[in-house]
N, C-alpha and C positions, 0 to 999 in steps of 0.2 A: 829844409836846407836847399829841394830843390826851385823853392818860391822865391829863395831869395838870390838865387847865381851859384850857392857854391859847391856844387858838382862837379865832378870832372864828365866834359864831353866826348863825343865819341862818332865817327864817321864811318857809318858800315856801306860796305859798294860790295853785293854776292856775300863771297863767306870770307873776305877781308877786312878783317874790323881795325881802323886803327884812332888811336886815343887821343885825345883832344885837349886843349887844357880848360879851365873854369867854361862853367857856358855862360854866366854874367847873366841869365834869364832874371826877371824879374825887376824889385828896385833898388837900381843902385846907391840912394845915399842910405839905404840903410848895409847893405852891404860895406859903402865908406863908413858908418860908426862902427859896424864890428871891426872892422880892421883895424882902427884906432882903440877901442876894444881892446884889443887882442895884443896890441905892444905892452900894454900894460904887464900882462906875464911874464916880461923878462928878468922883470922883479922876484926875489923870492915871497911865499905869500907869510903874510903877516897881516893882524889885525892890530891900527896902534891906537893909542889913546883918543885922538882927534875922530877917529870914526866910529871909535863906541859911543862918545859922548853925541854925535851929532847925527848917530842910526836912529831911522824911524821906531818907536818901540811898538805897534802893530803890526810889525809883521812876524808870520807865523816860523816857530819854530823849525818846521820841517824847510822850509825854503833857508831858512840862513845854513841849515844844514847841508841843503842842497849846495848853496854857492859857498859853503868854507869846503866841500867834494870840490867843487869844480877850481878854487883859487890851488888848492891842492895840487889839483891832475893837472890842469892846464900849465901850471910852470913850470911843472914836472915834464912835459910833453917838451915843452920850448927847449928847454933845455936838453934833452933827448934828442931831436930832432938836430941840433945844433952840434951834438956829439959826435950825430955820423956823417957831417959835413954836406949839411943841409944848408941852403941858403934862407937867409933869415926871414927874407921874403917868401919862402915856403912855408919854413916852420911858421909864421904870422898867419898864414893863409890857414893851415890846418889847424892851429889856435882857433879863429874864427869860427871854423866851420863845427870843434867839436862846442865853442860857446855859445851856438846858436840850439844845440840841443839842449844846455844845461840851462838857456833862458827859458825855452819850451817846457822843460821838467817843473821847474819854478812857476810858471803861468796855469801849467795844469795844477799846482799845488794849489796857488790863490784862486784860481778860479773855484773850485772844490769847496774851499774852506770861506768862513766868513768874509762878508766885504768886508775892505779898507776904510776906514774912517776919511772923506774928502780932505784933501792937503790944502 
């Protein structure tokens, strides 16, 4: 999370620390696709016809498991966030940041487990 910016920054001077917002380190269009990413959740999550038929069938188990957790949490969150009068460009932000763990969860899973069939 912090390779890609989305951190929260922080400016210490002595024993005064005061907090910062994102520090945007790293590259930003991929930070621009999580954010785009991340509207996506404001959707309730559903799997509909059009995307079962047209899901890669080589991927592993444990990873769709991982990402029907995360479509789960994550619109759950947006939603959440947006209850206690959150600005939506927040709750977006913190979307992002916990999707980039659950892309990382899924990468360690494929990497692990057999390769991919070349697309």
């Amino acid at each position: 999370m912090a390779y890609v910016g989305l951190v929260p920054g922080e400016y210490s001077s002595g024993a005064r620390t005061r907090p910062r917002g994102l520090t945007k380190a790293g590259n930003s269009s991929v930070r621009r696709v999580l954010f785009e990413a991340a509207w996506n959740y404001r959707h309730p999550a559903k799997i509909d016809a059009y995307k079962l038929e047209h899901m890669p069938k080589d991927i592993p188990q444990e990873a769709k498991d991982i990402a029907w957790k995360a479509q789960l949490r994550l619109c759950k969150r947006y939603r959440t966030l947006l209850a206690r009068n959150k600005k939506s460009q927040v709750a977006i932000t913190a979307v992002a940041r916990e999707l980039l763990g659950f892309i990382w969860a899924i990468a360690r899973v494929v990497s692990t487990s057999e390769p991919l069939a070349p697309a």
